[in-house]
Structures are given as C-alpha cells and as structure tokens.
C-alpha atoms as one frame of an Amber mdcrd trajectory, in Angstrom:
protein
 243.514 229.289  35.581 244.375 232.445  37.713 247.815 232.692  35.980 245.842
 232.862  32.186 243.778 235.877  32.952 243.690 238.749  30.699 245.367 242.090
  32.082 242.365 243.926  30.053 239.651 241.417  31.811 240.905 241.988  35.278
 240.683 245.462  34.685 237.091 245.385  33.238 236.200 242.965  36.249 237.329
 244.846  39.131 235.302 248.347  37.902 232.272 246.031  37.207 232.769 244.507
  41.369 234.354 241.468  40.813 236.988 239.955  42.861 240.253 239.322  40.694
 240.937 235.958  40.430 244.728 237.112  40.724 247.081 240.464  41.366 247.832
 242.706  38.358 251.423 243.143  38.539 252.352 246.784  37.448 255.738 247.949
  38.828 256.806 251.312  38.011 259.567 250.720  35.396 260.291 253.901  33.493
 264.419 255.446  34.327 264.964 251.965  33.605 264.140 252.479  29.676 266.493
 255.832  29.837 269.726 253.249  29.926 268.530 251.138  26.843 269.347 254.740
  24.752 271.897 255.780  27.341 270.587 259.352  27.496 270.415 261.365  30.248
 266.953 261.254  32.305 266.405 265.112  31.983 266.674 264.582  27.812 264.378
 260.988  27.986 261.382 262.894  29.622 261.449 265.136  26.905 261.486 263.285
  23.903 258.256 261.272  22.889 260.224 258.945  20.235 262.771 258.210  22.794
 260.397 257.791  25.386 258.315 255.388  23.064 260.880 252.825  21.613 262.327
 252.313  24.299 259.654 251.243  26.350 258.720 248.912  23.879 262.059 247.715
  23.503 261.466 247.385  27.509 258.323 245.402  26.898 260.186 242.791  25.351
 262.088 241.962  28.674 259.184 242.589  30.932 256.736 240.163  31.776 254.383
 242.038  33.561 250.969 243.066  33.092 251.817 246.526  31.759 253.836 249.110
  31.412 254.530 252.640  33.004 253.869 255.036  30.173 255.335 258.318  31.730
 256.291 258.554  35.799 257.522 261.764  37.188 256.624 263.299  40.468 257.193
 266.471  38.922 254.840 266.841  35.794 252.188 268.921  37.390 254.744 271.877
  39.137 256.236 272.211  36.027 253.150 272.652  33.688 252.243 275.108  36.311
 255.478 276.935  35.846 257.948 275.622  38.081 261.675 274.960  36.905 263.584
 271.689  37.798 266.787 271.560  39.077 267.622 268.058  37.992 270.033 267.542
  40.439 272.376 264.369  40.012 273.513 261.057  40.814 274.148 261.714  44.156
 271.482 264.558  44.353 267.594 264.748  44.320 265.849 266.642  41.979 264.233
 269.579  43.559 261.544 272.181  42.673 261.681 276.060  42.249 258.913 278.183
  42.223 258.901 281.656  40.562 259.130 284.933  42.491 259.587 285.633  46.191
 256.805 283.673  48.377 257.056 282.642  51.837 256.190 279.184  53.163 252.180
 278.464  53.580 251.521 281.262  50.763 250.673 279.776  47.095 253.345 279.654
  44.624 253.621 282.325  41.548 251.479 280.153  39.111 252.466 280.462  34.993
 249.858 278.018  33.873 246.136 277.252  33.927 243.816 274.786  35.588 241.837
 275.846  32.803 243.594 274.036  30.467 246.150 271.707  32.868 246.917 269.421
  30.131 249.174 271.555  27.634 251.534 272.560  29.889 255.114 271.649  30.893
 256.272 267.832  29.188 252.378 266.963  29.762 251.590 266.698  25.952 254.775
 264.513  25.630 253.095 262.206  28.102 249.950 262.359  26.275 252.245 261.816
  23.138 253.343 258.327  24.684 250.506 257.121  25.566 248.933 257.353  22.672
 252.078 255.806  20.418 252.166 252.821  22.688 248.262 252.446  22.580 248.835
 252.132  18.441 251.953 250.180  18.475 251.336 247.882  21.994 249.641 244.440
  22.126 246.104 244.724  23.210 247.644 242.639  26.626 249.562 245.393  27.963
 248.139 247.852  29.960 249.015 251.216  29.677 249.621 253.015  33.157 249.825
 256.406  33.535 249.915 258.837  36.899 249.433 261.639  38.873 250.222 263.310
  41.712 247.713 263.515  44.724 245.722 266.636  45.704 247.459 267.002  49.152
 250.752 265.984  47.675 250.435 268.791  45.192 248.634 271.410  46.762 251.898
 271.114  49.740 254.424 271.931  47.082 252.045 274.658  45.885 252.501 276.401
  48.834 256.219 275.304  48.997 255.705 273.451  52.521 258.302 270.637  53.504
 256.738 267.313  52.762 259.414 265.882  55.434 258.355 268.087  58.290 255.871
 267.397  60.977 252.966 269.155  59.061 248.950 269.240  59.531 246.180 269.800
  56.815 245.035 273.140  57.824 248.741 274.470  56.854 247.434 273.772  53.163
 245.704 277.076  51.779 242.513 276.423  49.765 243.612 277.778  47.170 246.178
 275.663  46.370 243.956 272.442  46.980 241.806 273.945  45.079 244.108 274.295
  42.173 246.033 271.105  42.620 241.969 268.965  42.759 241.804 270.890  39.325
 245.066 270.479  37.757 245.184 266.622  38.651 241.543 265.537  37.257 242.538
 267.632  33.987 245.954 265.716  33.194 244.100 262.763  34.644 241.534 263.121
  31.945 243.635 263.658  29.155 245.862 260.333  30.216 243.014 258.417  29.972
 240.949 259.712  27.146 244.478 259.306  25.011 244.376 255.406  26.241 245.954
 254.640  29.504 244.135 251.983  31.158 245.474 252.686  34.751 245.728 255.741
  36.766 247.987 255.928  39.835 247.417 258.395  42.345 250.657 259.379  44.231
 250.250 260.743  47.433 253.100 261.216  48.868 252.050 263.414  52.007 248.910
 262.120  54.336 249.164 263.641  57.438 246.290 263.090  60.689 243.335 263.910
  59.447 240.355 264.711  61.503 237.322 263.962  60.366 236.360 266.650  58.162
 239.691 266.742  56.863 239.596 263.168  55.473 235.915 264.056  53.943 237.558
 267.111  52.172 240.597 264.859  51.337 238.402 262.318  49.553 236.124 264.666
  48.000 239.147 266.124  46.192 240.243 262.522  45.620 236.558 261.814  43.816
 236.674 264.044  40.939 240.020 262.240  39.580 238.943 258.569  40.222 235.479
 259.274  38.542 237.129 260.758  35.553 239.435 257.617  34.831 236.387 255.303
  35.924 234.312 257.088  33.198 236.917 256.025  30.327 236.991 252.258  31.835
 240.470 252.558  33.220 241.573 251.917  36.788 241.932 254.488  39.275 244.712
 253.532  41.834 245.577 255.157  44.723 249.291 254.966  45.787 249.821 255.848
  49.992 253.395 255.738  50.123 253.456 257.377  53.491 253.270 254.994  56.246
 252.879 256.877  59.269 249.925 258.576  57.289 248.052 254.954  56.721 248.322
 254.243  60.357 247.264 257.550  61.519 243.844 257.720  59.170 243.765 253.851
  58.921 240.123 253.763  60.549 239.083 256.080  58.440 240.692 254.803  55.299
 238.707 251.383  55.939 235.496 252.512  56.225 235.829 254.761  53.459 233.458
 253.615  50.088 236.287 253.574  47.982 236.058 253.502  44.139 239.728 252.773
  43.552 242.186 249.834  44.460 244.082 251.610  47.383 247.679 250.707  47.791
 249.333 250.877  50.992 253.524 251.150  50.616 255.231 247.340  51.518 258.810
 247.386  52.414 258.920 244.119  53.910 258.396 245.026  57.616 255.387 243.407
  59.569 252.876 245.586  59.225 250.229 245.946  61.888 248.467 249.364  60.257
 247.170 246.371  56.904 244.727 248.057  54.809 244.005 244.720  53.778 240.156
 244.767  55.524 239.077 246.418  52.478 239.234 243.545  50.592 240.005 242.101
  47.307 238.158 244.999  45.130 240.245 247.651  47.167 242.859 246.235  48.670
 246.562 247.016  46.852 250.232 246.784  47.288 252.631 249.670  46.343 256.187
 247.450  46.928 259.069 250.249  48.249 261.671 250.783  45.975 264.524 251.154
  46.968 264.229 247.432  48.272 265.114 246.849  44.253 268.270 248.636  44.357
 270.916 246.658  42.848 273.021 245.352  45.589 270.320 246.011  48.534 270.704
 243.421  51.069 267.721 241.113  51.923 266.198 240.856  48.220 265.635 237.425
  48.628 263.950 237.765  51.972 261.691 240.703  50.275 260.688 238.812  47.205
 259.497 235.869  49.656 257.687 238.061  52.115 256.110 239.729  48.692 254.793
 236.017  48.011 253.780 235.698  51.207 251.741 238.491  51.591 250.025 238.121
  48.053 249.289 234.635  49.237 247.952 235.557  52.612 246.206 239.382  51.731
 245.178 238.589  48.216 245.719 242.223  46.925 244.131 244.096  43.700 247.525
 245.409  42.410 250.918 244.730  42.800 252.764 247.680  42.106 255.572 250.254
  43.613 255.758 253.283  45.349 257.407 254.662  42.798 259.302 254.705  40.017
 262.311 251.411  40.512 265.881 252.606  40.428 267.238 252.916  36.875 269.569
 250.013  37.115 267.196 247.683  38.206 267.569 243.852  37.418 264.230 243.476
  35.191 265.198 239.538  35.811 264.188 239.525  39.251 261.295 241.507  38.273
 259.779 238.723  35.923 260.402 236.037  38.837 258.071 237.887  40.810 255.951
 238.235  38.561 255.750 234.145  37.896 255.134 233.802  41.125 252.714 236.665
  41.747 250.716 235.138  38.619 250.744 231.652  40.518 249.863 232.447  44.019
C-alpha cells in the first residue's frame, strides 16, 4: 500500500526514474525544536547538542517522513563573513556586510569558496547531521538545505530581494561565488548523511533565455553533487511571480531535481504540475501554519485536494514553520497526505 512505503525507498526510486507511489512529506520544522529547551533561536543555531536532542525529542511527536536537520536562510552570508542582526519577535533578522560597498558591487568577503564548508555555524550543521544519522531510525530522512545561486549571489551584492530587480543587476562575480559556496556546503551536507537537499531560491526574477540557461547551469553543479551521494536534490521556488514569469521555461527544462512551486492555497493557474510525478513538488507557505491564522481548515483541505488531483514528489514548505506551530495538525496532514 502507498501509505507503507519506505521514506528511504521513495527516495532511492525517484533518482532511479520511478514514479512515487505517494508524496514524501517533509515540512520544515526546525524553530519549533528551539521551544522544547526554551532557548533563544540565536543560542539553538549554535549549539550542536542542543540542536540534536531536541530534534529527536521532536521526532517523537512528528510523524513525517523526516526531519529538518539545520534551516537558516542565513548560513552561507555568515560563513562568508557577514554578521546577523538577529532582530526580534516583532523584527526580521537582517544581514550586514563588512566595509563600505554600494548596491550592485560585491560584498567585502572574509571567507573562502575554497573551503565553503568551515565557515560561520556550517560545521555545527555538519555536526547535526551527522549525530542524527548515528542516533536516528534508518526511516527518517535527514534534510538538509541551501540557499540558491541567485538568491545568494543578490545578497552578495547587497541588492533588495523585494524590489523590482532583473538578472543582469547580479555581478558575475558574485554568482560566481555564491554557484561555489552552495555546491561546497551542499557537498559536505550530504557526504555527512543528509538524504535531502533543498534548494531555496528565494529571488527568480524574468529570465530571458540565456539567463535561465546560466541560471540552471549554476543550479547543475549542486543537484549533481547531492545526486552523486544518493540523496535528493529539491528545488524550493518560493517566489510566485517568478514561476509564472519563467513557467515555460521551467517546464521544458530536463530537470534532475523534484521542483517545488510555493502553495498558499490560492488557485493557481502558473501549476508546475506538467512536469510530472518525478519533478513535480509542493513547497506549502508558511505562514498559513501560524497559530491562530484563519482558514487552516480550508488550507489543509485544498492541500488534500491538490495532492489528490497533482500527485506531487514532495510535500514540503517554503520555509522554515513558525516556532509555535501545532505539530498536531501537522501529523493529520500527514495521515492524509500518506492516504491520498
């Protein structure tokens, strides 16, 4: 029966081209495990032990089919040297880069794409991964992630993600650093055991035709990496004006990932799901899991619906689920993901 298969199986199935015979249901649940030692985030992220029993104490609640080993949108910027301003509860956390630049030139840069993976809390992350890949059950898939090249490479040169911006604002230089950066941590998550790799790319703008061939030949060096270890390589479009605008070229694209379009319960004309069931994903929104949003009900159904109807890869999120997230609601979804 669909509902029996093996996380591990699915995995192995969909790199060898087989359909899934249902979803893997992977929500981002990582803030979440901050509140079972009721520390503050900033001290979680940087504490492997912390981070580690209490995402196995999180395991125990969670029926899904794995867990999110580290998740923060900020790993990369600050192995390269960037310092956090961890904001608050009513505040975002924002990035600051060292020195004077102006917008459009590439940050001061501390560390190395040489060596990517030593920098910043990255060897804590590696840390994790490789506790939970001793201590785990052999059922629970390990997912780890990244931040995508164009994603990156725009905070590199300190552009605003939220402003009306084109490609050809990106300098080389930083794509080139970012392509390098991200296929190095991505390597390192996977050699130390994660069996999923989300891509996270945040910022898609139009891209004309050459653009989208340089975008996915920056993509390719990441997704062949994690292929090579036998882990999954998804990638994570949380930008929706971005899928419509390069939708065309997004579906004829050979892809050798599960791409995830973002779902926030809103018809969607722009549906990625013509790629079909070997590359076809979900990445749920999440602030629709808020506690105390209004419509969860209506989500979770037209989540059931479209799982039923679309028949995606991977279920998963956009991004990490607000820390106070009801992980009961999570496990009915899951039920009836794993029944569809």
């Amino acid at each position: 029966m669909a509902e029996n298969a093996a996380p591990y199986d699915i995995v192995k199935g969909i790199l060898q081209g087989f359909a899934p015979p249902r979803p893997l249901f992977l929500p981002i649940v990582f803030s979440h495990a901050a509140r079972i030692d009721n520390i503050p985030f900033r001290s979680f992220v940087a504490n492997a032990t912390k981070i580690s029993n209490s995402l196995r104490q999180l395991r125990a609640r969670l029926r899904s089919d794995g867990i999110a080993c580290y998740s923060d949108p900020f790993l990369e910027a600050e192995a390269l040297g960037a310092t956090l301003d961890w904001g608050g509860d009513d505040r975002p956390t924002t990035i600051h880069w060292p020195g004077h630049m102006t917008k459009g030139e590439l940050a001061g840069i501390s560390g190395s794409s040489a060596e990517p993976a030593s920098g910043g809390r990255v060897p804590i992350a590696i840390d994790v991964i490789r506790r939970l890949k001793a201590t785990l059950r052999a059922d629970c898939l390990l997912v780890a992630s990244v931040t995508g090249p164009l994603t990156l490479a725009a905070s590199l040169a300190q552009l605003d993600l939220k402003a009306a911006l084109n490609s050809a604002e990106i300098p080389a230089s930083a794509l080139d650093l970012a392509t390098a950066v991200i296929s190095g941590i991505a390597s390192a998550f996977a050699e130390a055991g994660a069996s999923v790799l989300m891509i996270r790319e945040e910022f898609l703008p139009a891209l004309s035709e050459e653009g989208f061939s340089d975008w996915t030949s920056r993509l390719a060096p990441t997704i062949n990496i994690v292929r090579f270890y036998q882990a999954l390589p998804v990638l994570l479009l949380t930008c929706r004006n971005g899928v419509m605008a390069n939708r065309e070229a997004i579906l004829r694209e050979p892809w050798d990932c599960v791409v995830c379009q973002i779902f926030d319960g809103k018809p969607d004309t722009a549906t990625l799901s013509e790629l079909g069931p070997l590359r076809f994903g979900v990445a749920l929104a999440p602030e629709a899991f808020a506690p105390g949003s209004t419509g969860a009900a209506d989500f979770d159904e037209s989540v059931r619906k479209l799982v039923t109807d679309l028949q995606p890869a991977v279920v998963t999120t956009a991004g990490d689920l607000p820390a106070a997230v009801h992980i009961e609601r999570l496990n009915k979804l899951w039920e009836s993901i794993r029944r569809r």
